[in-house]
C-alpha atoms as an extended CHARMM CRD file, in Angstrom:
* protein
*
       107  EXT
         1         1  UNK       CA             -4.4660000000      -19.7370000000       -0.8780000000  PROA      1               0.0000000000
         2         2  UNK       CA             -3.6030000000      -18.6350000000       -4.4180000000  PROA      2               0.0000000000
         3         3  UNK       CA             -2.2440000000      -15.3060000000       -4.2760000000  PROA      3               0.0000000000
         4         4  UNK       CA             -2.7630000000      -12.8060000000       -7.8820000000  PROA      4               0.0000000000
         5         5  UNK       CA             -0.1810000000      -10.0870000000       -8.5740000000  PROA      5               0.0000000000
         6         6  UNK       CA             -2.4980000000       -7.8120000000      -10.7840000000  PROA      6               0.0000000000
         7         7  UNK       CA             -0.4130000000       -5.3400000000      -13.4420000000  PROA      7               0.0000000000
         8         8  UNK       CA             -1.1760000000       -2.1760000000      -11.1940000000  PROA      8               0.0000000000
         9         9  UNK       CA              0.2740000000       -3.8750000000       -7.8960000000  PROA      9               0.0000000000
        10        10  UNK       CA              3.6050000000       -4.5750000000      -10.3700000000  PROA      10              0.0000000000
        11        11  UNK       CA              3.3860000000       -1.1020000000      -11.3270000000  PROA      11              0.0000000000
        12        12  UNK       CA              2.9680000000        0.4050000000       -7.5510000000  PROA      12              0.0000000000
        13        13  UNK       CA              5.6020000000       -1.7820000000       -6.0520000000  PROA      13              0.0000000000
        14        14  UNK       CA              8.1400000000        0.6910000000       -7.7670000000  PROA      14              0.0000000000
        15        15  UNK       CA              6.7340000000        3.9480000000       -5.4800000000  PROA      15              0.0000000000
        16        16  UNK       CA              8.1210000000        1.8570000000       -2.6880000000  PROA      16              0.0000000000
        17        17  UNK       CA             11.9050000000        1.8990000000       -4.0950000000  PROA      17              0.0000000000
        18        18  UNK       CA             12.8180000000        4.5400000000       -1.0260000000  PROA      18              0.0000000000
        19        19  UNK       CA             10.6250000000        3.6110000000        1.4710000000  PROA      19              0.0000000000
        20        20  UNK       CA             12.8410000000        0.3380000000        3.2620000000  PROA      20              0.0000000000
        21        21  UNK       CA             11.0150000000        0.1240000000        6.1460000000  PROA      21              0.0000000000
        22        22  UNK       CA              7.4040000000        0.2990000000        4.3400000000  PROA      22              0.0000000000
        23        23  UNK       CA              9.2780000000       -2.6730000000        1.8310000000  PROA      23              0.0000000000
        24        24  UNK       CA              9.8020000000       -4.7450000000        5.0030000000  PROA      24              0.0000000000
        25        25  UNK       CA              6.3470000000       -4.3620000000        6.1830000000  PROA      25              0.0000000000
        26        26  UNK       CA              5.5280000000       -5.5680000000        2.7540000000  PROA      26              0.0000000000
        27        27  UNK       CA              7.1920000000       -8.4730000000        2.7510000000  PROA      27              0.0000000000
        28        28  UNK       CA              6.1100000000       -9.4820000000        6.2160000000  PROA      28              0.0000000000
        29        29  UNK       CA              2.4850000000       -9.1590000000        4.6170000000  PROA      29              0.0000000000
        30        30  UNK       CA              3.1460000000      -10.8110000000        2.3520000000  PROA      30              0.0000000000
        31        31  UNK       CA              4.5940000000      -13.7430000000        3.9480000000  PROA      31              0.0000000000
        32        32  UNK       CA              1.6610000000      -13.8430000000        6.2350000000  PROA      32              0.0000000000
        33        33  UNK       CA             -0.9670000000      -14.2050000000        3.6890000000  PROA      33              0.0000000000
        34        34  UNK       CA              1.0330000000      -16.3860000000        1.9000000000  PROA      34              0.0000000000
        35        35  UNK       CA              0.7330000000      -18.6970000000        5.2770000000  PROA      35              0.0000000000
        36        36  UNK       CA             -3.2420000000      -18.5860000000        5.3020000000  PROA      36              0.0000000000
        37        37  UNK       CA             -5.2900000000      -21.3420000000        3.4130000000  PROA      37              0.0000000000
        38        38  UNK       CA             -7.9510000000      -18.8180000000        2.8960000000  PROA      38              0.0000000000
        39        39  UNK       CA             -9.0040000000      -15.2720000000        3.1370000000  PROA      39              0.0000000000
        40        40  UNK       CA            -11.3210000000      -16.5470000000        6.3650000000  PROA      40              0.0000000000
        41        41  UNK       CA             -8.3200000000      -17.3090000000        8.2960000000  PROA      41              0.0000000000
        42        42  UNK       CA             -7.1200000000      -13.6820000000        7.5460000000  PROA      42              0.0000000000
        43        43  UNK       CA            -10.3850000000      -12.1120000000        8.5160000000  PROA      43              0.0000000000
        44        44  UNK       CA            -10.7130000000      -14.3620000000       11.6980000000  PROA      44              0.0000000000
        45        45  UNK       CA             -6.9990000000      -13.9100000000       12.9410000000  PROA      45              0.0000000000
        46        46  UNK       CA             -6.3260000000      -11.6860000000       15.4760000000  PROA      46              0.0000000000
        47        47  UNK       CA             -2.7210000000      -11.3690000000       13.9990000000  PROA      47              0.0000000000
        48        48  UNK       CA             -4.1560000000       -9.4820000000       10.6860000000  PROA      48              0.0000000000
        49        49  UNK       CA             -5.1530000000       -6.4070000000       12.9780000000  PROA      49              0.0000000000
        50        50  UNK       CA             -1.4070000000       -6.4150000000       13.7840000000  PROA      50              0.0000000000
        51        51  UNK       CA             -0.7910000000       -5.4110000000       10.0420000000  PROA      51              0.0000000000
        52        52  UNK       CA             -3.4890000000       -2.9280000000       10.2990000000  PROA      52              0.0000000000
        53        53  UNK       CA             -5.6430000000       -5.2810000000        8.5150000000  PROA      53              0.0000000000
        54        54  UNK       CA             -9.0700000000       -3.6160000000        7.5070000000  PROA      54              0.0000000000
        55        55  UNK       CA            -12.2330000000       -3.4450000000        5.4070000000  PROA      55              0.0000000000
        56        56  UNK       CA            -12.3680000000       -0.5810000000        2.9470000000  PROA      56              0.0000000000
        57        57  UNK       CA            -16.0640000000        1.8200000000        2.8300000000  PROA      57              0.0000000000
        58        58  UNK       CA            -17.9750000000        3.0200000000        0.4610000000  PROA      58              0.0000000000
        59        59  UNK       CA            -17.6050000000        2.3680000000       -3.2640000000  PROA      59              0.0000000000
        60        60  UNK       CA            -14.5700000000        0.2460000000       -2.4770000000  PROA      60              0.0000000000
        61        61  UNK       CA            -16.4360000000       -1.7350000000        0.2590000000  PROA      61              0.0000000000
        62        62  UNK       CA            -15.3250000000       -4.8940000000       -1.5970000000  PROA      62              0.0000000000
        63        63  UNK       CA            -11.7230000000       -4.4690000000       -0.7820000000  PROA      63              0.0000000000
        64        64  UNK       CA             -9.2310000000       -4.7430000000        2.4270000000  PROA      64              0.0000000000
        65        65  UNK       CA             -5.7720000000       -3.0330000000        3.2500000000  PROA      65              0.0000000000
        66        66  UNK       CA             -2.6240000000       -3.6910000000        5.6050000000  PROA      66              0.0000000000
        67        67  UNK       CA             -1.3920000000       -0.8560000000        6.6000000000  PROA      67              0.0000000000
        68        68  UNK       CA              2.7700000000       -0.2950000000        5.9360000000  PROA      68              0.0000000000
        69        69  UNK       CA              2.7930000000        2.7450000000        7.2550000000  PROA      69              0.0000000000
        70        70  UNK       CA              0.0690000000        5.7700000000        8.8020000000  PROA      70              0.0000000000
        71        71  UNK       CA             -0.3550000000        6.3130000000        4.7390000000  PROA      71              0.0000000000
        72        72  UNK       CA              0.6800000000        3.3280000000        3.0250000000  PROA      72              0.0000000000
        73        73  UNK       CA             -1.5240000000        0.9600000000        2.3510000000  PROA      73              0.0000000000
        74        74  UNK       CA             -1.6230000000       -2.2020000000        0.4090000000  PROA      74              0.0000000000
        75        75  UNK       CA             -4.7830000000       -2.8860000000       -0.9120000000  PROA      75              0.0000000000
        76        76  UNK       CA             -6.2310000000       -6.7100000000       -1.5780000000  PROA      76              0.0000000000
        77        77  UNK       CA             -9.7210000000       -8.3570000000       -2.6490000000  PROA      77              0.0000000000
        78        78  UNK       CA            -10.8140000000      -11.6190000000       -2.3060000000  PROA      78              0.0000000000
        79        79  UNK       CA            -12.1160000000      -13.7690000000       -5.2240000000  PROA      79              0.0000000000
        80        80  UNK       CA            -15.7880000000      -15.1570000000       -4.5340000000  PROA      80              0.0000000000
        81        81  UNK       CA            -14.2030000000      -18.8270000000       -3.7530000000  PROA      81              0.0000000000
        82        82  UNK       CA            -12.0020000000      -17.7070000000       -1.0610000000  PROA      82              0.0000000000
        83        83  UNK       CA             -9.1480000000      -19.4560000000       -1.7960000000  PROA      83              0.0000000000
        84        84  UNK       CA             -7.7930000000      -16.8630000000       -3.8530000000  PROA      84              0.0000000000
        85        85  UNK       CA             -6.7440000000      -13.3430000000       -3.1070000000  PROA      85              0.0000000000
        86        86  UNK       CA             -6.1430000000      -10.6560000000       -5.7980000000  PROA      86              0.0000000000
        87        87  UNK       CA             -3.1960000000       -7.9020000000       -4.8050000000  PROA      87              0.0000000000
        88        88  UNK       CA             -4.3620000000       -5.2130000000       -6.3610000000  PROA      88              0.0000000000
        89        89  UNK       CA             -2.1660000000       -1.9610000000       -5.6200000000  PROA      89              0.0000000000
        90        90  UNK       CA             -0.1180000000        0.2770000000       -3.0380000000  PROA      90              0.0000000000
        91        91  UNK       CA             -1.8550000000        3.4600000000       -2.3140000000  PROA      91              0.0000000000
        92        92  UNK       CA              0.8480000000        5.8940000000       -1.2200000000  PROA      92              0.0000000000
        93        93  UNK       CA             -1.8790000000        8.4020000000       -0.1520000000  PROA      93              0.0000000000
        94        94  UNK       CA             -4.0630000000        6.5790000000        2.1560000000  PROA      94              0.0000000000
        95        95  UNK       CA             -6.5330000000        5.9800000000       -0.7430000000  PROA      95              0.0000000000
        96        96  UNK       CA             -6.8360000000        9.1510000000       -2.2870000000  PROA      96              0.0000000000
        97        97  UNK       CA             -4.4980000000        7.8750000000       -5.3020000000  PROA      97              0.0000000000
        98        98  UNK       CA             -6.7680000000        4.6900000000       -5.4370000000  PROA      98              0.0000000000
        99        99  UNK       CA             -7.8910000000        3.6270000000       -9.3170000000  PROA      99              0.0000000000
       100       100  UNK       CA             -9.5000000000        0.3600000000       -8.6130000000  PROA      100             0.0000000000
       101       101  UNK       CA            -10.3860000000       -0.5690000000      -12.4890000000  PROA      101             0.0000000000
       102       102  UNK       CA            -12.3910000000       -4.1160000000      -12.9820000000  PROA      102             0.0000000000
       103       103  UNK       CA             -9.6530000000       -5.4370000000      -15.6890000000  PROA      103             0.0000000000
       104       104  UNK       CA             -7.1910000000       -5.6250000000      -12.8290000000  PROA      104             0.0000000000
       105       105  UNK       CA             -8.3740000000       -8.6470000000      -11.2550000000  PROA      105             0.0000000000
       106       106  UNK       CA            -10.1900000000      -10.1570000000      -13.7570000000  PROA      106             0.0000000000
       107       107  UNK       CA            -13.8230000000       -9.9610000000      -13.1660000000  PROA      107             0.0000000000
């Protein structure tokens, strides 16, 4: 699966700079997706719910998180051919920080 680091997840990574353990979660995330072939395998994997893998609602019903800690989130989308997954940002207050703008991810 091709994983792409949008300009706001480069930007939020640097909120995390005291949090280690919310860091480690991140990189086991990380290291996860970067094991799938496809965003399927991630939905259909009982290890995802481990990571507090979930579908967002409402107006941002197109996007998932993994949870790093009981606020932390890091939010993804997939891309239409599901072989690609956009990371698009870090919300530090379970959403309510969330700016989800279209030139992120390309689309």
């Amino acid at each position: 699966m091709n994983i792409i680091y949008t300009k706001n997840y480069d930007k939020s990574i640097k909120k995390l700079k005291n949090y280690h353990k919310e860091k480690e979660e991140l990189e086991l995330i990380l290291d996860y997706i970067r094991n799938k072939n496809s965003f399927i395998e991630i939905v259909n994997d009982p290890v995802s719910k481990i990571y507090g893998f979930e579908r967002l609602k409402h107006q941002w019903n197109m996007y998932y998180s993994f949870r790093l800690s009981k606020v932390i989130r890091l939010i993804v989308r997939p891309k239409n051919n599901d072989i690609e997954l956009f990371i698009i940002d870090i919300s530090m207050k379970h959403y309510e920080d969330l700016i989800i703008k279209e030139d992120y991810y390309g689309e």
